[in-house]
C-alpha positions in Angstrom: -17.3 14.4 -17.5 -13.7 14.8 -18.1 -11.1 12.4 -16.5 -9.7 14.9 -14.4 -13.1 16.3 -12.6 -13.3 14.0 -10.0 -9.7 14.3 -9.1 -8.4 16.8 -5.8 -5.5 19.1 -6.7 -2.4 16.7 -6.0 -4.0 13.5 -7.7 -4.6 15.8 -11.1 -0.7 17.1 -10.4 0.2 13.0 -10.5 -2.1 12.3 -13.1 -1.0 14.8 -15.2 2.8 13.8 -14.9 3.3 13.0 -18.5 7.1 12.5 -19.1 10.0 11.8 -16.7 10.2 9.6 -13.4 8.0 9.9 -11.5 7.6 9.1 -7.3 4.1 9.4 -5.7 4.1 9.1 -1.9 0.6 8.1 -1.0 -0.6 7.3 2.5 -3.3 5.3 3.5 -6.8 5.7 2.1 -5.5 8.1 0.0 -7.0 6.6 -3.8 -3.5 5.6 -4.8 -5.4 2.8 -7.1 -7.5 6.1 -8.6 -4.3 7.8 -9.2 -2.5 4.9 -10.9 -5.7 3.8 -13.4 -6.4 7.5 -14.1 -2.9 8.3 -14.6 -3.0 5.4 -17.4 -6.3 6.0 -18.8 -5.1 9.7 -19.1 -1.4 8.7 -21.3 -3.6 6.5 -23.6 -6.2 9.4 -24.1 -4.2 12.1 -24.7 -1.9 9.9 -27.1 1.0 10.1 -25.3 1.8 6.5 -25.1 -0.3 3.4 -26.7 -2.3 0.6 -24.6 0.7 -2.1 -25.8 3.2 0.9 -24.3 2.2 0.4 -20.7 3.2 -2.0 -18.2 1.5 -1.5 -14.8 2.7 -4.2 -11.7 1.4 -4.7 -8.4 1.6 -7.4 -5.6 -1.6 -9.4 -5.1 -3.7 -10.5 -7.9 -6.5 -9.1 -6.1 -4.9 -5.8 -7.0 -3.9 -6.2 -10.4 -7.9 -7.6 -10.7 -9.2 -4.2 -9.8 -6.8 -2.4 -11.5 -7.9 -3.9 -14.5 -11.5 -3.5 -14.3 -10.9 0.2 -13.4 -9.4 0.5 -16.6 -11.6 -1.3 -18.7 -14.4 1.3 -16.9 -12.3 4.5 -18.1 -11.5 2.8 -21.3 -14.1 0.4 -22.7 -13.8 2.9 -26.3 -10.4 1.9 -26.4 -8.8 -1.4 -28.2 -6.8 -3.2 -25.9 -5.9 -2.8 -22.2 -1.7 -1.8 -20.9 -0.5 -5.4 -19.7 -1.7 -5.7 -15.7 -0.6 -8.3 -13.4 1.9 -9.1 -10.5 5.9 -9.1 -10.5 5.5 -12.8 -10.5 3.2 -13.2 -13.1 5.0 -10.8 -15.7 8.3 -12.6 -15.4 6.4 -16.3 -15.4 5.2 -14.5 -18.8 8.6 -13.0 -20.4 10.5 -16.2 -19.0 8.2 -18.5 -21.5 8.7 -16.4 -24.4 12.2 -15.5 -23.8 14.3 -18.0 -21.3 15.7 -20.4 -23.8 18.7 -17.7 -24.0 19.9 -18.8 -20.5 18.8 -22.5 -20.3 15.0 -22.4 -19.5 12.6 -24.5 -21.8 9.3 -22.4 -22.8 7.3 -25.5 -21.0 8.9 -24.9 -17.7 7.1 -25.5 -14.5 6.5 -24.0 -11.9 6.6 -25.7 -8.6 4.7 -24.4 -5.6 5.0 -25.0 -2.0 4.0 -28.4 -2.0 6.5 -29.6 -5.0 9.1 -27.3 -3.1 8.1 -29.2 0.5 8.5 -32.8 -1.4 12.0 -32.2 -2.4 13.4 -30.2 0.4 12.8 -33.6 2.6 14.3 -35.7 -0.3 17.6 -33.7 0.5 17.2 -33.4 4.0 16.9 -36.9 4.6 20.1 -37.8 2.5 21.9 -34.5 3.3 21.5 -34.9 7.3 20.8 -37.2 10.1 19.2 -34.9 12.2 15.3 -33.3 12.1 15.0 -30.3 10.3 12.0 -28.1 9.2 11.9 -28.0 5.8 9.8 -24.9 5.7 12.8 -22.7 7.7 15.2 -24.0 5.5 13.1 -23.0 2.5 12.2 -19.7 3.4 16.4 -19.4 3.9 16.8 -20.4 0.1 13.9 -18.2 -0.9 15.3 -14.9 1.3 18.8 -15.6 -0.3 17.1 -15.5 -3.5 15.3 -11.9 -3.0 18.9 -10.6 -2.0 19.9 -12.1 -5.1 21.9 -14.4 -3.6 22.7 -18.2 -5.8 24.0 -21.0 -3.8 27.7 -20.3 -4.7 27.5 -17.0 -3.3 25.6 -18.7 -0.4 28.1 -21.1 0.7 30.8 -18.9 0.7 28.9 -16.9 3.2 27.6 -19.5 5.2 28.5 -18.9 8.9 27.7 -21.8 11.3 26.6 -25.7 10.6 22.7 -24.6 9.8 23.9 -22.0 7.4 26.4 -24.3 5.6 23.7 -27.3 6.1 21.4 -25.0 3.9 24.2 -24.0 1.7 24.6 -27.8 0.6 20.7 -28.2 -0.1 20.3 -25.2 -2.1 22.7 -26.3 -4.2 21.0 -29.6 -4.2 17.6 -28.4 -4.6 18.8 -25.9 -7.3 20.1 -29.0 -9.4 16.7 -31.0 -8.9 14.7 -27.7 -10.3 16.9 -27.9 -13.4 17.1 -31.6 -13.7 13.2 -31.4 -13.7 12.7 -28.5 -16.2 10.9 -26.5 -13.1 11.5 -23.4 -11.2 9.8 -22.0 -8.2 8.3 -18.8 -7.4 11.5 -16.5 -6.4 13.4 -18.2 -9.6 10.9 -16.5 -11.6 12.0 -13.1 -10.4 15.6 -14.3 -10.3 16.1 -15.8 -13.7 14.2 -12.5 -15.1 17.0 -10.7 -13.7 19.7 -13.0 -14.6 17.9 -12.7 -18.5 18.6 -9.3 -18.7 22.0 -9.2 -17.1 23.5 -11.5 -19.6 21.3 -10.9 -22.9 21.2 -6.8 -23.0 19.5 -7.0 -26.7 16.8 -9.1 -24.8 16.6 -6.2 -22.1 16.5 -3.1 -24.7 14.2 -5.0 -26.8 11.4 -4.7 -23.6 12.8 -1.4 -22.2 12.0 -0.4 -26.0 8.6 -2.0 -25.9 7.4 -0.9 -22.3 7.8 2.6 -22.1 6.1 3.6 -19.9 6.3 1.6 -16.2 4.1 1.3 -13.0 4.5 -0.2 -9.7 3.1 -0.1 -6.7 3.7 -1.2 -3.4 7.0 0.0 -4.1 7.9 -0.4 -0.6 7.5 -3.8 -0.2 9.9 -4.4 -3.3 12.7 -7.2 -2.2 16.4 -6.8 -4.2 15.1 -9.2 -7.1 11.6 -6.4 -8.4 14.1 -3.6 -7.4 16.4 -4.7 -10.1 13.9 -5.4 -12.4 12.1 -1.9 -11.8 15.3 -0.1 -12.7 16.5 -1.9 -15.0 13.3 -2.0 -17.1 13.2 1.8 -17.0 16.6 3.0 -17.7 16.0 3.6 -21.5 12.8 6.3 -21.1 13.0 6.8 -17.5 9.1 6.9 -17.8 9.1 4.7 -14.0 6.3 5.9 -12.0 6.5 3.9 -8.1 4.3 4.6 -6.2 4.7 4.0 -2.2 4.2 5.0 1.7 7.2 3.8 4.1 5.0 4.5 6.6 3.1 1.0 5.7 6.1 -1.2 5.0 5.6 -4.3 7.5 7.3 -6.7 5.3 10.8 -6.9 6.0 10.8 -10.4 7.1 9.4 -11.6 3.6 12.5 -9.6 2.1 10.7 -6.2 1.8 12.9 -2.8 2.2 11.5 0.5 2.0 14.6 2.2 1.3 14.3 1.5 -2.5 12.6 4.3 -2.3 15.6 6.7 -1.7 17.2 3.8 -4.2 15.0 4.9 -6.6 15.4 8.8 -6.0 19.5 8.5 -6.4 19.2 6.1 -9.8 17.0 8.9 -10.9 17.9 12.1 -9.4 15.9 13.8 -11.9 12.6 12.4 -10.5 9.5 14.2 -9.2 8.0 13.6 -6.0 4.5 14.0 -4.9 2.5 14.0 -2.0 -1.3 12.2 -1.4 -2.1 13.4 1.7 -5.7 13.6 1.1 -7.4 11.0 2.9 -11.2 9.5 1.5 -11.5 7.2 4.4 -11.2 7.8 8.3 -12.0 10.7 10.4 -9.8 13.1 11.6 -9.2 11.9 15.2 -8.0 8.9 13.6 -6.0 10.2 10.9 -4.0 12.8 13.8 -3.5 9.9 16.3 -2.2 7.7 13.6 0.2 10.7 12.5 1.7 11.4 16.2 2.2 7.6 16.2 4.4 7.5 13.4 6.0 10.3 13.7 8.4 9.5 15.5 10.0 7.2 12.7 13.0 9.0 11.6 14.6 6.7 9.4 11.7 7.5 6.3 9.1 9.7 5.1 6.2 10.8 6.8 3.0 12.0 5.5 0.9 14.0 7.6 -2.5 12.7 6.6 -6.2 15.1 6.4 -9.4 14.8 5.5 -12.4 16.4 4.6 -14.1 14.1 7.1 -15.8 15.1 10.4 -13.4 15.3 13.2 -15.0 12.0 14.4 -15.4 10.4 17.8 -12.3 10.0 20.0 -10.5 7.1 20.5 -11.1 4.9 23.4 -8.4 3.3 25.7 -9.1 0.8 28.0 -6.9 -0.7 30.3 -8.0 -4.9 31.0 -7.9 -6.6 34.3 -6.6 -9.9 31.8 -7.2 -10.9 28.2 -10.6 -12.1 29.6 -11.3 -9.1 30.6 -9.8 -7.5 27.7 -12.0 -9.8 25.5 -15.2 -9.3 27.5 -14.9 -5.6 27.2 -14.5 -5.8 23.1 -17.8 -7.9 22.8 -19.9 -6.5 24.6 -19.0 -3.3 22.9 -19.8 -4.9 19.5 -23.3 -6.6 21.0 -24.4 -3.1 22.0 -23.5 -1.7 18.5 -25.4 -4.0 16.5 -28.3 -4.0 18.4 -28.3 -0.3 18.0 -28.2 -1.4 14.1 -24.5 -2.3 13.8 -23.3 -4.9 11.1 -21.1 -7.8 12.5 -19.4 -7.2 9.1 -18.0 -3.8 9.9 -16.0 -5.1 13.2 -12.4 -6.0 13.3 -10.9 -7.1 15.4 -6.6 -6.9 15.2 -3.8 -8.6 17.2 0.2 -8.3 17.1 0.7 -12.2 17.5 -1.5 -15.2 15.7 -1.5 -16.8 19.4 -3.8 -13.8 20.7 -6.6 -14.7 18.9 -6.9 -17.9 21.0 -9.0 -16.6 23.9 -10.9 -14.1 21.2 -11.8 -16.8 19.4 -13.5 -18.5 23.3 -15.2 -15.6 23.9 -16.8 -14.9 20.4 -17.6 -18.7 20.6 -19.4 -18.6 24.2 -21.2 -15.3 22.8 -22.0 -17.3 19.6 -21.0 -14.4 17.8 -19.6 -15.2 14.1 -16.5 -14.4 12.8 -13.9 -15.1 10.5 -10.2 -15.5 10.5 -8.1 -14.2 8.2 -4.6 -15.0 6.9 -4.9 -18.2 8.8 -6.6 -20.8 11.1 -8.3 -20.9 14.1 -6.3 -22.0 17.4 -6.6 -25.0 17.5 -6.5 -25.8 14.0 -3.0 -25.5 13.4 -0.9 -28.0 12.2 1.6 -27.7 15.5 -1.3 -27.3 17.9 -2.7 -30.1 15.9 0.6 -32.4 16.8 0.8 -31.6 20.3 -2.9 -32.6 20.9 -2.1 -35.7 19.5 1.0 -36.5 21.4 -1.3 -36.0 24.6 -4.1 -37.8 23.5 -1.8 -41.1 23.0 -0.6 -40.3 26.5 -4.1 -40.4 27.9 -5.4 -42.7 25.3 -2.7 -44.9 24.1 -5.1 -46.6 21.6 -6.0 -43.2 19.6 -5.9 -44.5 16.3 -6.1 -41.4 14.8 -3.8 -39.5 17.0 -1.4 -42.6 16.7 -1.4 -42.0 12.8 -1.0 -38.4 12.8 2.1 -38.7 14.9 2.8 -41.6 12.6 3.3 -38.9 9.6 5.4 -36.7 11.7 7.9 -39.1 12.4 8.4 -43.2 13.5 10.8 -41.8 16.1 8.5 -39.5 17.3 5.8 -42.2 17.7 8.0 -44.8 19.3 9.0 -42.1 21.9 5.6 -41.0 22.8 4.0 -44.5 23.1 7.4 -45.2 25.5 6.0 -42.6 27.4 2.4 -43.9 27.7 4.4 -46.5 29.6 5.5 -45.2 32.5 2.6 -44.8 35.1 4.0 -41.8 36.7 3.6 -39.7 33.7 -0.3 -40.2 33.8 -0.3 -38.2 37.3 1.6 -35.6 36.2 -0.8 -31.9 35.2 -1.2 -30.9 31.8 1.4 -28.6 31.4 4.6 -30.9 33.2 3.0 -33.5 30.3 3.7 -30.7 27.9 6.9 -29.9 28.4 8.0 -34.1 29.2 6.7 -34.8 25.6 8.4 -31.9 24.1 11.2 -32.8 25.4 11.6 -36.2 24.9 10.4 -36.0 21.0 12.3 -33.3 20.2 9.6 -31.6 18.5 10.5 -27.6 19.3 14.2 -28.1 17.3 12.1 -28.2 13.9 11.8 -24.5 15.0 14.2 -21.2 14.3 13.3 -18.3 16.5 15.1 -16.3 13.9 12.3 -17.0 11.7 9.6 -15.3 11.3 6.9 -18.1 11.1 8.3 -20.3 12.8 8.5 -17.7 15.7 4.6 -17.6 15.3 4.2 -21.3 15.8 6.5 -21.4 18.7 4.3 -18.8 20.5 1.1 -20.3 19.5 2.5 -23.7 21.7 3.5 -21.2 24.6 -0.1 -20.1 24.6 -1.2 -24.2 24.4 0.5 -23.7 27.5 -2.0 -21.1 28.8 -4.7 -23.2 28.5 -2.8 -26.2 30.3 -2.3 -23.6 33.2 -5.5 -22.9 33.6 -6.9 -26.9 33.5 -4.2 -29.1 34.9 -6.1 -32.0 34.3 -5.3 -33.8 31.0 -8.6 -35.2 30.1 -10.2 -32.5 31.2 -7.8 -29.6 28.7 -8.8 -32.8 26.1 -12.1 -32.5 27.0 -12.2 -28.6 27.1 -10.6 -28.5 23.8 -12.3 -31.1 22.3 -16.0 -28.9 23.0 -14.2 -25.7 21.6 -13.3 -27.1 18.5 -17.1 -28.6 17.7 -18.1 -24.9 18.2 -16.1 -24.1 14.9 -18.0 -26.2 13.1 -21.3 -27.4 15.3 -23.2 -28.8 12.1 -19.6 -30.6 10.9 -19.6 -27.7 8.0 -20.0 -24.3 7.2 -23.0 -23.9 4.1 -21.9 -21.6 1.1 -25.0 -19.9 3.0 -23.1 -19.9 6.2 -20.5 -18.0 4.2 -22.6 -14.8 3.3 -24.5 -14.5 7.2 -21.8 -11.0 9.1 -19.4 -11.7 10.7 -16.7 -10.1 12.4 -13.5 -10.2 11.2 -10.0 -11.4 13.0 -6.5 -11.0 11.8 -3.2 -10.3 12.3 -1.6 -6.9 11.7 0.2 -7.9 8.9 -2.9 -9.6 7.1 -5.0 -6.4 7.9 -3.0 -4.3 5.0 -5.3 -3.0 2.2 -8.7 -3.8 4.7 -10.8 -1.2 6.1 -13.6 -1.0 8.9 -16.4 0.9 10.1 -14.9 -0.3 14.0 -11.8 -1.4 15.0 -10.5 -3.0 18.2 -6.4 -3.1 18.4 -6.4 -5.7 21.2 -2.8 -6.3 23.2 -1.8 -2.5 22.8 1.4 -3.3 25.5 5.0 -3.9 25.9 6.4 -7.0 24.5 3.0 -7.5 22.3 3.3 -4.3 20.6 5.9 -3.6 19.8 7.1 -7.1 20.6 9.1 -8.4 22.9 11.6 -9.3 19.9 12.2 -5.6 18.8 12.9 -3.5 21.8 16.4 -3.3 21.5 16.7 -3.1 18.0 15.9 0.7 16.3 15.1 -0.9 13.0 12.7 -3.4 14.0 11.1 -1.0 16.4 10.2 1.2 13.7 8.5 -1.4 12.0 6.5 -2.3 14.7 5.2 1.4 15.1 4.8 0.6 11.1 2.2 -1.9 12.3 0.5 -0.2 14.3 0.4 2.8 12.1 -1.3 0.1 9.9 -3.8 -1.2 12.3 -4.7 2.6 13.2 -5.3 3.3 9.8 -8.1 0.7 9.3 -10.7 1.7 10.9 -13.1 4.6 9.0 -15.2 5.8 12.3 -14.3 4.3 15.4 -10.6 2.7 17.2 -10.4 1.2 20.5 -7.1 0.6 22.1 -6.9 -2.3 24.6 -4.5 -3.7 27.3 -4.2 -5.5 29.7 -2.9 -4.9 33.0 -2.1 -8.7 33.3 -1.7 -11.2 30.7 -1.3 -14.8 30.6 0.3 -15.6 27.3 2.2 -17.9 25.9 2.1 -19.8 29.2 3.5 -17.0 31.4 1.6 -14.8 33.5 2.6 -11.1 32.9 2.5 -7.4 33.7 3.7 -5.3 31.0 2.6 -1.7 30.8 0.9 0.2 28.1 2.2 0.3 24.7 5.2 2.8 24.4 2.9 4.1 21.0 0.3 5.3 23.4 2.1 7.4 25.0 2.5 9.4 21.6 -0.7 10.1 21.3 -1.8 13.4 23.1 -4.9 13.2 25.7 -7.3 15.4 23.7 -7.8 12.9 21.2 -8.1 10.1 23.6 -11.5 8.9 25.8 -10.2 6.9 28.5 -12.7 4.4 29.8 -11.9 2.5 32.8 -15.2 -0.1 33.9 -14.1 -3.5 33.8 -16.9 -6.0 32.2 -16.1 -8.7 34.6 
């Protein structure tokens, strides 16, 4: 069968695209990964560039794995495979062969984010007296460093006492990476980029060897891979990106989908080409996902179709409460897999990491399985994790355990909570007013940056602590409580490599649900302040990502999307009453089924 047989008219067209840049604007489901292999396999075959010639990038290892076995497939008569990896791993590559001409030894290393963690504190602790995260300042170096950004340049933009404060330990931490022969992730892309900059024979001699230059993702490129995109390609001008806007959720890791216009003006002469074919949902999906979007005006939009049935409708349903909410999504799922249902092809997606807390209760009370993805359960993160500690030394001042976890967060800390466990008063006082007393005295919420992105998370995964301790004011009792959920997680003490394979649904945040797909899926907390959250509403660009996300989350599911809300939600230990979603009111009532029985 030839190559091109199994291809629809504008996958051939990109396919086909032999010589020039090249832009391919493919939306979700769409077979981007067919496009890309076959557009390789196809420039090898018809001897219009050789295996060595070729240099196709992606993001996850994951992808670049099934990039390469797709090739191997369409050419296991061929010698040799194009090179196939991630940004990170291509530079990690060059940098050993080539970074002695700017300093770096070939036996470099490469710290990760445990080395990174280690020294950070080292700094900290000689740079200031007071407590500061080590992860926020970290992820300040490392978004300075997709921007492009060195210390220098830093510190002479610093504005305020954190900013210079990081300033200081960049520089620092930048000296301690060359003192110990090391560099960390983001240097790799950095020092590429620096490599070319000052040693242009080093650059011609790859933009001579590579000429011919894939990447995808393209929207979630940072500064750093833009630079190294174009500059690799400005020899041939053989660049072929491919992207959809309409899926870029990454800006707070550094990503910007306008280096996709970038691209378009740094090589006016490129083509453009549209994959609006869609292999994967049904059409009621595809249209409501589209008049979501839509609205967007600051990128492209690709109206999506399919060759699909038209599909059922998507059902709304408008909670009493998150238990409600909850209730209502499992006992849909129960009904559906004893009408013959996998758990497996279930998801189950949230705006926030601190929603999943009462999905999690109810799954467990159902003793439904289920997985989480992109993260931990509830109550197994590290701040919950903290805070359970500091109130089980309040009730139990001879916790041993407790009293050596706190230990490892800080002597301070520990002093101040055992100071605590002396004043009688405190041991009448409801779960939450013992909350707030111990967060207050430690300190503990100022290791936190609301301008960041996961530290936001863990801030409103305590707020929701603070939902629970609402709804059982006494503290051995929430102890208790809590202490019963978490042997649910694990009620043998471990889950079997045979535990592993039994279905299971699946739970995850909107941003970890990128790439996924499902037979079913349930967008829980479809409101105001959840989505979009409360964060973005009076800002246009972060409102369009949040309709970005749920674009995203739309776009998962293959046969079936519910939309849930609740009419009132307590969350992150505040009872509201937000309205619908602003999205939903996009999408037009003939493609919505409104169902309205509460399950409580």
């Amino acid at each position: 069968m030839s190559l091109l047989d199994s291809l629809n008219p504008q996958q051939k067209k990109a396919v086909c695209f032999n010589h020039g840049p090249l832009l391919i604007l493919a939306g979700a489901g769409s077979g981007k990964t067919r496009v890309i292999t076959y557009r390789t396999a196809y420039l090898i075959k018809e001897n219009l560039a050789k295996p060595e010639e070729i240099l196709c990038i992606t993001f996850t290892n994951k992808a670049a794995q099934e990039m390469k076995s797709r090739l191997e497939e369409l050419l296991s008569f061929y010698p040799g495979l194009p090179w196939t990896g991630t940004f990170h791993a291509f530079c990690a590559r060059l940098l050993r062969l080539e970074g002695q001409a700017i300093g770096i030894p070939s036996n470099y290393l490469i710290w990760d984010r445990t080395d990174q963690l280690s020294i950070i504190k080292k700094i900290i602790s000689r740079k200031s007296s007071q407590k500061h995260s080590p992860t926020t300042i970290i992820n300040n170096i490392s978004g300075a460093k997709n921007e492009l950004i060195g210390p220098l340049d830093y510190a002479r933009f610093a504005q305020g006492s954190f900013q210079e404060l990081v300033a200081e330990i960049y520089l620092a931490y930048q000296k301690e990476l060359r003192l110990s022969g090391a560099l960390d992730f983001d240097d790799l892309l950095v020092k590429t980029v620096n490599l070319f900059d000052q040693m242009p024979k080093i650059l011609e001699k790859y933009q001579e060897h590579y000429r011919y230059l894939f990447v995808d993702e393209y929207q979630d490129t940072n500064r750093a891979q833009y630079q190294l995109t174009k500059g690799l390609a400005q020899k041939h001008h053989n660049l072929c990106v491919v992207a959809d806007a309409s899926q870029s959720i990454y800006s707070w890791r550094g990503a910007d989908y306008r280096n996709i216009s970038r691209i378009q003006k740094d090589f006016p002469e490129i083509g453009v080409i549209n994959l609006e074919q869609n292999y994967r949902s049904s059409q009621n999906i595809l249209d409501t996902a589209y008049h979501v979007i839509s609205q967007n005006r600051s990128h492209p939009i690709l109206n999506l179709w399919t060759k699909n049935s038209r599909g059922e409708k998507i059902t709304t349903y408008q909670a009493e409460s998150a238990q409600d909410e909850a209730q209502f999504i499992i006992k849909h799922i129960i009904t559906s897999k004893n009408q013959g249902r996998p758990l497996n092809d279930f998801a189950i997606l949230y705006r926030t990491n601190a929603q999943s807390r009462i999905l999690e209760e109810a799954l467990l009370h159902y003793n439904i399985p289920y997985q989480l993805v992109g993260g931990f359960r509830f109550y197994e993160r590290k701040e919950i994790k903290d805070i359970l500690a500091f109130l089980k030394i309040i009730a139990n001042p001879k916790d041993l355990a407790s009293t050596e976890r706190v230990r490892k967060i800080g002597k301070k800390i520990l002093a101040t909570v055992k100071t605590l466990t002396k004043n009688k008063k405190n041991q009448s006082l409801k779960t939450l007013e013992v909350i707030n007393l111990v967060l207050n005295k430690t300190g503990y919420l100022s290791r936190f940056r609301v301008e960041n992105e996961e530290d936001m998370s863990r801030l409103e995964n305590i707020r929701e602590l603070k939902s629970v301790a609402l709804e059982l004011p006494d503290l051995n009792q929430f102890l208790e409580n809590i202490a019963l959920m978490e042997q649910e997680y694990f009620p043998q003490g471990k889950i079997t490599k045979e535990g592993q394979k039994k279905e299971k649904i699946t739970l995850m945040t909107l941003h970890a649900a990128k790439g996924t797909e499902f037979g079913v899926v349930f967008l829980a907390g479809f409101e105001e302040g959840l989505l979009p959250h409360s964060r973005s509403l009076f800002d246009k660009e972060s409102l369009e990502e949040e309709r970005r996300l749920a674009y995203v989350g739309i776009t998962r599911a293959k046969n079936k999307l519910f939309l849930t809300y609740a009419s009132s939600r307590l969350i992150f230990g505040q009872n509201q009453t937000n309205g619908s979603s602003r999205f939903l009111a996009d999408i037009p009532e003939n493609l919505i089924d409104q169902q309205t029985i509460s399950w409580l």
